[in-house]
C-alpha positions as CSV (number, residue, x, y, z in Angstrom):
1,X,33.6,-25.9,-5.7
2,X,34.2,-23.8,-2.2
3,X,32.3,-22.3,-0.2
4,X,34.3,-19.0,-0.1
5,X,37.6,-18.8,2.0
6,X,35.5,-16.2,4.1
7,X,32.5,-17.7,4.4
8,X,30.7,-16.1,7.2
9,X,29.6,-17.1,10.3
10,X,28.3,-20.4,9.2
11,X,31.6,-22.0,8.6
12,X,32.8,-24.6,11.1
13,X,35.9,-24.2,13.7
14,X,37.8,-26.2,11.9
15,X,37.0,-25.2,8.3
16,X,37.9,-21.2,9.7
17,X,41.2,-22.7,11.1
18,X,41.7,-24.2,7.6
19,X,41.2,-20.9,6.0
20,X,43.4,-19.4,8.8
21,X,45.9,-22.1,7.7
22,X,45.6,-21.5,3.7
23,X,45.8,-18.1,4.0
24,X,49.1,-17.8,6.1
25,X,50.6,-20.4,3.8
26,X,50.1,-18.7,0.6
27,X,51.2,-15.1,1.9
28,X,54.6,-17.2,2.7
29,X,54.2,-19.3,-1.1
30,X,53.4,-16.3,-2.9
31,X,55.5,-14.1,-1.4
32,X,58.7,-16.9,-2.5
33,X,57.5,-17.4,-6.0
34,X,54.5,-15.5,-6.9
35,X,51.3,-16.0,-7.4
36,X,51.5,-18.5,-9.9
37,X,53.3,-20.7,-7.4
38,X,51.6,-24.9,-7.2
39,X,48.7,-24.8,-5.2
40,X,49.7,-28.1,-3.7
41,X,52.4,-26.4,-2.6
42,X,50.5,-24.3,-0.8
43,X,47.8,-27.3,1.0
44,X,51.3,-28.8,1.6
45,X,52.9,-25.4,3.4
46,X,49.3,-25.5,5.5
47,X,49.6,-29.0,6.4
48,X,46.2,-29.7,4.6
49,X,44.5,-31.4,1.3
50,X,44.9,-29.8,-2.0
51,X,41.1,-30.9,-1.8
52,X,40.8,-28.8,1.2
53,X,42.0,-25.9,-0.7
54,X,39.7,-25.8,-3.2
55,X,36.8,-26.7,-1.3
56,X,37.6,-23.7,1.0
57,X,38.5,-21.7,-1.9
58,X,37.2,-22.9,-5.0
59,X,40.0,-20.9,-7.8
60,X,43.5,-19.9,-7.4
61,X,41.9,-16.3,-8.3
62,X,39.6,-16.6,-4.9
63,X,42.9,-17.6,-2.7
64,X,44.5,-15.0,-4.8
65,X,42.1,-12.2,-3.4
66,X,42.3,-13.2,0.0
67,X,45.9,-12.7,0.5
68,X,47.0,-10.2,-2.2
69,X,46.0,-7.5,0.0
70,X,47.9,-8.9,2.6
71,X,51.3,-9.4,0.8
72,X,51.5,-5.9,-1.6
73,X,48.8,-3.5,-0.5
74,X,50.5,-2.2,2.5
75,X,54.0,-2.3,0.9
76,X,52.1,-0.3,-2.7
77,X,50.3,2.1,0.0
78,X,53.6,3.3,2.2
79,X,55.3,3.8,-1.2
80,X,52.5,6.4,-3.0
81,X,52.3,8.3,0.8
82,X,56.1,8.4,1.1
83,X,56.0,9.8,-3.1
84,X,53.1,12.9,-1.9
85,X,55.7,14.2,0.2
86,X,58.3,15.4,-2.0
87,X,57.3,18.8,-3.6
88,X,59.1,18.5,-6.6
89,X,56.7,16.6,-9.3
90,X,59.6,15.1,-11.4
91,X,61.5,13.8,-8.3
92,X,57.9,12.6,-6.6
93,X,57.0,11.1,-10.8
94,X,60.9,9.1,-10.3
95,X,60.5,8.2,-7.0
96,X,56.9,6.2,-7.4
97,X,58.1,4.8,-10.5
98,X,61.0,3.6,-9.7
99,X,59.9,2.0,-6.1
100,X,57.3,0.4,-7.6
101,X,59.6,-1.0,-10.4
102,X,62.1,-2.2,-7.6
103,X,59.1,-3.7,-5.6
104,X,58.1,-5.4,-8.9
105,X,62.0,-7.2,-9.0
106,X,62.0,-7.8,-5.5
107,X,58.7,-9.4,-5.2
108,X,57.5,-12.0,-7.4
109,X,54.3,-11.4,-6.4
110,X,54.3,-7.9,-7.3
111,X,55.4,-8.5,-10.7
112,X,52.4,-10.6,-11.4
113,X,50.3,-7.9,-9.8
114,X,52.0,-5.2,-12.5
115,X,51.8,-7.7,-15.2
116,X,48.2,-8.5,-14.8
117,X,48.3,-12.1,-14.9
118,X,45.7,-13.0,-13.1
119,X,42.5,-10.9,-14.3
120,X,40.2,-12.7,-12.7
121,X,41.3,-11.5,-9.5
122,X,39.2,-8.4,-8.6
123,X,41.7,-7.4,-5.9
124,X,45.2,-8.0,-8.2
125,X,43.1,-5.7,-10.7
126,X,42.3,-3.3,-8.0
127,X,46.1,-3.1,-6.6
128,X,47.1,-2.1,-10.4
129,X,44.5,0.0,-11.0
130,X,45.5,2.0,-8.2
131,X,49.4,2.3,-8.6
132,X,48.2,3.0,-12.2
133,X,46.6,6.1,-10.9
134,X,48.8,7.2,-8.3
135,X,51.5,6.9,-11.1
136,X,49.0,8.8,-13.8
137,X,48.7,11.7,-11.1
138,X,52.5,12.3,-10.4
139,X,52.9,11.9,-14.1
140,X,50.3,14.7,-14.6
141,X,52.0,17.1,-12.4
142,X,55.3,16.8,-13.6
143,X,54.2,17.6,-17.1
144,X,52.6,20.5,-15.9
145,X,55.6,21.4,-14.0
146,X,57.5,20.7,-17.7
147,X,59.7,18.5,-16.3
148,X,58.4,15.7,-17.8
149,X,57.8,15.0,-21.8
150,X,54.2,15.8,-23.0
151,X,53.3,12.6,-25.0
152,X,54.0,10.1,-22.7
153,X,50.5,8.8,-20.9
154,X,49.1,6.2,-18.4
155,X,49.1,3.5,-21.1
156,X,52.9,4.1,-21.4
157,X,53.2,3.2,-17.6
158,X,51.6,0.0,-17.7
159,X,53.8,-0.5,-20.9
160,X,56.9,-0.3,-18.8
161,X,55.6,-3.1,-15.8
162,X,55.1,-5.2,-18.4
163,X,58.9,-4.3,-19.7
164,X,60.7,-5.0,-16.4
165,X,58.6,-8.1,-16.1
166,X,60.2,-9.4,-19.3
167,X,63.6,-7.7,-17.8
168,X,63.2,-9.5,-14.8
169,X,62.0,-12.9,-16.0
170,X,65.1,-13.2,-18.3
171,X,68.1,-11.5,-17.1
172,X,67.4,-11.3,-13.5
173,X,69.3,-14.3,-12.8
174,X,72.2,-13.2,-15.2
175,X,72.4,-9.6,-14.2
176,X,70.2,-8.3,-11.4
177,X,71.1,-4.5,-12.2
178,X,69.1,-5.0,-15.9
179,X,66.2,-4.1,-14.4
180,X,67.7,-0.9,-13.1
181,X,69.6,0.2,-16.1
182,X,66.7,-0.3,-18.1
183,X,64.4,2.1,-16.2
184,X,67.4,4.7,-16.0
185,X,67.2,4.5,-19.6
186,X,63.4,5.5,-19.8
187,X,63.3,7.8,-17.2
188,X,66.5,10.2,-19.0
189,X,64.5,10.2,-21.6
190,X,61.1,11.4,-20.2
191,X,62.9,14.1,-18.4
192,X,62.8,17.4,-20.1
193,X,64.1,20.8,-18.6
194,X,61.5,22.5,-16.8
195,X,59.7,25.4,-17.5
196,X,61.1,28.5,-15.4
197,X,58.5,29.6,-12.4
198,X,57.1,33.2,-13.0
């Protein structure tokens, strides 16, 4: 079993450059083909021993933390900033939603981040939990405004990642638009007309 990909000061020079090594190569693997990608494809990318790998980082879940951050968190952060600047909660609601979806068919990575297939990865579950709430928020203020249908909740959001990864994982190739059409469909109807300001 590893010692922990970031093992602290006590790791050797070469077992850090190994971890530097891992860690570059699976943001690059990953990034391709998700996060479910060979880990021997991975040790390969690096120029090391599967052996290596797992003896600097013990699971797939462990490599999966250190680099998850690096391949979706900045990409998941610009996209919630750029959504609390428009004013109008139904158009800020549509346009989190649907970049995240389009992040989700762009990035194989990100769809295994929205689908939750890794659970034993405290940051993948982190990353989630936070669009989750970003998403909840913007959903909350557009039903407020009354733009946006009153019984739909948080566990409806999570219901429609897990949608466009099935979408994505079975038509993609066919038709890469399905994705699209699909959440056009769901958001027409959640919207509602709003409520006229006082």
């Amino acid at each position: 079993m590893g010692t922990g990909g970031t093992g602290g000061p006590t790791l050797r020079r070469d077992a850090r450059e190994n971890v530097a090594k891992l860690t570059h190569a699976a943001v690059q693997v990953f990034r391709a083909h998700g996060l479910g990608a060979p880990l021997e494809e991975v040790a390969r990318t690096a120029g090391v021993s599967t052996g290596t790998l797992y003896n600097r980082f013990g699971t797939r879940e462990a490599l999966i933390d250190a680099v998850v951050p690096i391949i979706a968190a900045e990409q998941m952060a610009t996209i919630a900033t750029e959504a609390r600047t428009i004013s109008d909660p139904w158009r800020r609601f549509r346009f989190y939603l649907t970049s995240l979806l389009e992040l989700q068919a762009t990035l194989p990575a990100l769809d295994d981040i929205m689908a939750r297939r890794y659970p034993g990865s405290e940051q993948l579950a982190r990353l989630c939990d936070e669009a989750v709430a970003y998403a909840s928020s913007f959903l909350e203020a557009a039903q407020e405004d009354g733009s946006l249908r009153d019984d739909f909740g948080p566990a409806d959001l999570v219901a429609i990642f897990l949608a466009n990864s099935g979408i994505l994982r079975s038509d993609l190739k066919a038709d890469p638009d399905a994705w699209r059409r699909h959440v056009g469909f769901v958001l027409d109807g959640l919207r509602v007309a709003p409520r006229p300001r006082p």
